[in-house]
C-alpha positions as CSV (number, residue, x, y, z in Angstrom):
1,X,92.6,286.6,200.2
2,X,91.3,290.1,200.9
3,X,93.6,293.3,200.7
4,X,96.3,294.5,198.6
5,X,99.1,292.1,199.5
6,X,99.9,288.3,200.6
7,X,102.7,289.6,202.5
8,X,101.7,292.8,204.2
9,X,97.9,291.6,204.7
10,X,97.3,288.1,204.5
11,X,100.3,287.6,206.6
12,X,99.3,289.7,209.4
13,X,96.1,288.1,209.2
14,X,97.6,284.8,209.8
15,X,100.1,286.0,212.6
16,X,97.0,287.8,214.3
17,X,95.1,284.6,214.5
18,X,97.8,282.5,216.0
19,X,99.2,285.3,218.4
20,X,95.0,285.5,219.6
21,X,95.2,282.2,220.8
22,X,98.0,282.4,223.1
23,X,95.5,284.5,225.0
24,X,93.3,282.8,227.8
25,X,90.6,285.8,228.5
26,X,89.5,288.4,226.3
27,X,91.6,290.8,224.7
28,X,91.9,294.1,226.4
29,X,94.9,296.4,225.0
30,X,97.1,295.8,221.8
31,X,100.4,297.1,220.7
32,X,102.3,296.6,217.3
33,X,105.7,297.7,216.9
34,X,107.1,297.9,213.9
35,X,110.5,298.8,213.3
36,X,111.5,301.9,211.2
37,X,114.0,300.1,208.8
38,X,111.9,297.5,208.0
39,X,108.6,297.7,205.6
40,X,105.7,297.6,207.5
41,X,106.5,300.9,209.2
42,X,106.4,302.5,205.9
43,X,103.5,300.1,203.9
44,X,101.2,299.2,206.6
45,X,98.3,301.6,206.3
46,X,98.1,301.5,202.4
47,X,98.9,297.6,202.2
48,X,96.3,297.1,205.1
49,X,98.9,295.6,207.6
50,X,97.1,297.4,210.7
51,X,93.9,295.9,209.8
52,X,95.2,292.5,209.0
53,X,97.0,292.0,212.4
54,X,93.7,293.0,214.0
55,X,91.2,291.2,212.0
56,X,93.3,288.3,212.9
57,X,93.2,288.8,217.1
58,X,89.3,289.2,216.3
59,X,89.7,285.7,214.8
60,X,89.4,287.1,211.4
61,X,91.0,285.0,208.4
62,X,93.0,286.4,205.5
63,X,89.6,285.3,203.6
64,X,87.2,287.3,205.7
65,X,85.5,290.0,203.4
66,X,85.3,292.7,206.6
67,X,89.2,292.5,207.0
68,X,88.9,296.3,206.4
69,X,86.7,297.1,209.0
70,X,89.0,295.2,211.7
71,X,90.1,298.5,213.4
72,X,86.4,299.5,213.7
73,X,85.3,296.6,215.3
74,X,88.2,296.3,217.6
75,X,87.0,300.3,219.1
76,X,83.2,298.5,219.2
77,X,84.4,295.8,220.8
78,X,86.1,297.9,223.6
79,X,89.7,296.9,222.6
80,X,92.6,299.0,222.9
81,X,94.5,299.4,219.8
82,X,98.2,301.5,219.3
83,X,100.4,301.3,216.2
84,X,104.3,301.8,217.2
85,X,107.8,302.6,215.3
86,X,111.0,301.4,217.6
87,X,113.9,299.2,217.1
88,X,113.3,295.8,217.0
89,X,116.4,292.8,217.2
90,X,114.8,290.6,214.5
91,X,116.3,292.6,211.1
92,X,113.5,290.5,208.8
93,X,111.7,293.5,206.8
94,X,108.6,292.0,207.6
95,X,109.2,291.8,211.4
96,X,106.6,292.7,214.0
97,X,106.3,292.5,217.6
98,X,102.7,292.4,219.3
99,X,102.6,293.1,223.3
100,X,99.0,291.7,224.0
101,X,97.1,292.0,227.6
102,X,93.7,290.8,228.4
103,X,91.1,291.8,230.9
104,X,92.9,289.9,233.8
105,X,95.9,292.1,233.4
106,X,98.2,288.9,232.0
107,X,100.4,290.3,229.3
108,X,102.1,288.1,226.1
109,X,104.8,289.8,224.3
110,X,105.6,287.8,220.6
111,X,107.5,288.4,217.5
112,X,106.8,287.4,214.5
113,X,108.1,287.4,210.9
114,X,106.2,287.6,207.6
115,X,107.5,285.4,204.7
116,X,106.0,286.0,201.8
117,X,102.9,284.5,199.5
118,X,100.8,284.5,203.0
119,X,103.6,282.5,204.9
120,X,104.6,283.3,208.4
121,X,106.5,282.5,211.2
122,X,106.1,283.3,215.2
123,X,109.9,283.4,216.2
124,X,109.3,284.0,220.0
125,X,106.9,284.0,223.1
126,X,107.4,285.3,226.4
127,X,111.2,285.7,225.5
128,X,111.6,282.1,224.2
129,X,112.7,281.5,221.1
130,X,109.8,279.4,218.8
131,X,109.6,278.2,215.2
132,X,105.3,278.2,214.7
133,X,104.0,278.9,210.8
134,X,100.7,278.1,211.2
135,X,101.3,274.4,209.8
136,X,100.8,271.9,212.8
137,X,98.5,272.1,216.2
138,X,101.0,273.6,218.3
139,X,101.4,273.2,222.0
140,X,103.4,275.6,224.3
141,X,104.1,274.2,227.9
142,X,105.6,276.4,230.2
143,X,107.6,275.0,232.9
144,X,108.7,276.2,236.3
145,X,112.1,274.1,238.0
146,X,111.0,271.3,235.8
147,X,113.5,268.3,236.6
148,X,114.4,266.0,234.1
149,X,112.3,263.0,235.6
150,X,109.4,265.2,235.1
151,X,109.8,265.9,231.7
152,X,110.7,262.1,231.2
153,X,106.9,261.9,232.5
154,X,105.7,263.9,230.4
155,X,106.9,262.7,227.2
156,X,105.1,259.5,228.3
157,X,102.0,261.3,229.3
158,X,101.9,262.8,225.5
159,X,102.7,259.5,223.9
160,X,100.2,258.0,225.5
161,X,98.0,260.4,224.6
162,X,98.8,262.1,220.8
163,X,100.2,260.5,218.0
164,X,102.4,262.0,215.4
165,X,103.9,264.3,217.9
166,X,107.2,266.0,217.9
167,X,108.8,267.9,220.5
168,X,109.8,270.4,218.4
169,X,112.1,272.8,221.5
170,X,113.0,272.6,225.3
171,X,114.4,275.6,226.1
172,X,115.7,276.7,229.8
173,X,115.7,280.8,230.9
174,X,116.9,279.9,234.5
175,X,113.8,278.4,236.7
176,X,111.3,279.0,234.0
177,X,111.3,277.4,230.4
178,X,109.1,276.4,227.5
179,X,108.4,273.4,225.7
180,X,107.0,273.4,222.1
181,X,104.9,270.7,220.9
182,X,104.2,269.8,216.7
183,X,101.3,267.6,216.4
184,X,99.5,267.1,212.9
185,X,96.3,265.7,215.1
186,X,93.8,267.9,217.1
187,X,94.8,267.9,220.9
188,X,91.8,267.0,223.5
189,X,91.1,269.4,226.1
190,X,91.2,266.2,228.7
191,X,95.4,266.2,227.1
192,X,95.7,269.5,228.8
193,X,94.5,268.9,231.6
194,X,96.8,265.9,232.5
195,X,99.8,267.9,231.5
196,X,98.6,271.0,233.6
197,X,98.5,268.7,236.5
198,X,101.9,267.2,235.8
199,X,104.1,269.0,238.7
200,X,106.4,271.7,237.2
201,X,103.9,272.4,234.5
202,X,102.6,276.5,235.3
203,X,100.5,276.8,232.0
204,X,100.0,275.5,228.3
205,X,98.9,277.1,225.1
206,X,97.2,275.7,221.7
207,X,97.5,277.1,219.1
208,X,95.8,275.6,216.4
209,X,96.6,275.8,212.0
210,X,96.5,278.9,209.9
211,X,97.4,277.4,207.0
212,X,94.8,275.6,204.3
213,X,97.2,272.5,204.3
214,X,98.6,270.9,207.3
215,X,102.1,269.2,207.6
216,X,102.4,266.1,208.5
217,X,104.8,264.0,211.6
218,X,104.8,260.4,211.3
């Protein structure tokens, strides 16, 4: 690990690299929003906790010996970067929220919690509620009217297609919903694109492991 702290740098590190693949096109504008009772707002300059959540959306690890340079590299590399204090609803004193938008103009608003000893958790995307710690090959499918014969489909399409799966959450926001996928196996590109043509499916997201040691789903 590089920097001061396994919570305040190494974590952000690891959420950073997650929350940087949830993003289809390059990386354009970021905002990090810390909230003022909790104790990034006060620790994250000296315990490197800017640096780390950017190193990680440059695809940085907590291992990466120019962790400290992250902010400088994200101005090279034409990426906009703005450090926040509001009121967030998740009271974990490690919370954060990053609003990301790419060069298309598509913007993904997360939250994510930092554990301790370098663990972490993703809590939501797009306003759904997630559990992802950087431990399994996670695969978000966003939905759009999906009817229940549909997803009956496409638990058959993944079965046929990934083993040692688990559908980890469906969860329904009116039309629109998300499904979250655990896999301890790499998912083929050839998997999503069967399931983006599945009818009802509007997008899907991989986010592969942070972590050194991957759980397992039998």
């Amino acid at each position: 690990m590089v920097g001061p702290s396994s919570s305040h740098t190494a974590g952000p590190a690891r959420i950073g690299l997650m929350a940087g693949q949830l993003m289809k096109n390059r990386i354009k504008n970021v905002t990090i929003v810390f909230d003022p009772q909790g104790s990034f707002a006060a620790v994250n300059k000296d315990q490197w906790s800017d640096r780390g959540f950017v190193a990680g959306l440059l695809g940085w690890g907590p291992d990466n010996r120019e962790l400290n340079r992250a902010l400088e590299e994200a101005a090279k590399q034409g990426i906009s970067i703005e450090l926040k204090i509001a009121l967030l609803d998740e009271k974990h004193p490690n919370a954060v929220l990053l609003m990301l938008e790419d060069e298309t103009g598509e913007i993904i608003i997360l939250k994510a919690i930092s554990l301790g000893g370098g663990m972490v958790q993703i809590t939501e995307v797009k306003s759904f509620p997630v559990s992802i710690s950087g431990d399994f090959f996670e695969l978000l499918i966003f939905t759009h009217n999906l009817s229940k014969e549909t997803l009956k489909k496409l638990q058959i399409e993944i079965g046929e297609m990934l083993s040692g799966f688990e559908i980890s959450s469906v969860v329904m926001n009116g039309e629109v919903g998300l499904i979250n996928i655990k896999t301890s196996n790499e998912v083929d590109h050839q998997v999503l694109c069967v399931i983006n043509n599945i009818e009802g499916i509007t997008g899907t997201r991989l986010v592969s492991p942070v972590l050194p040691v991957l759980s397992k789903r039998d």
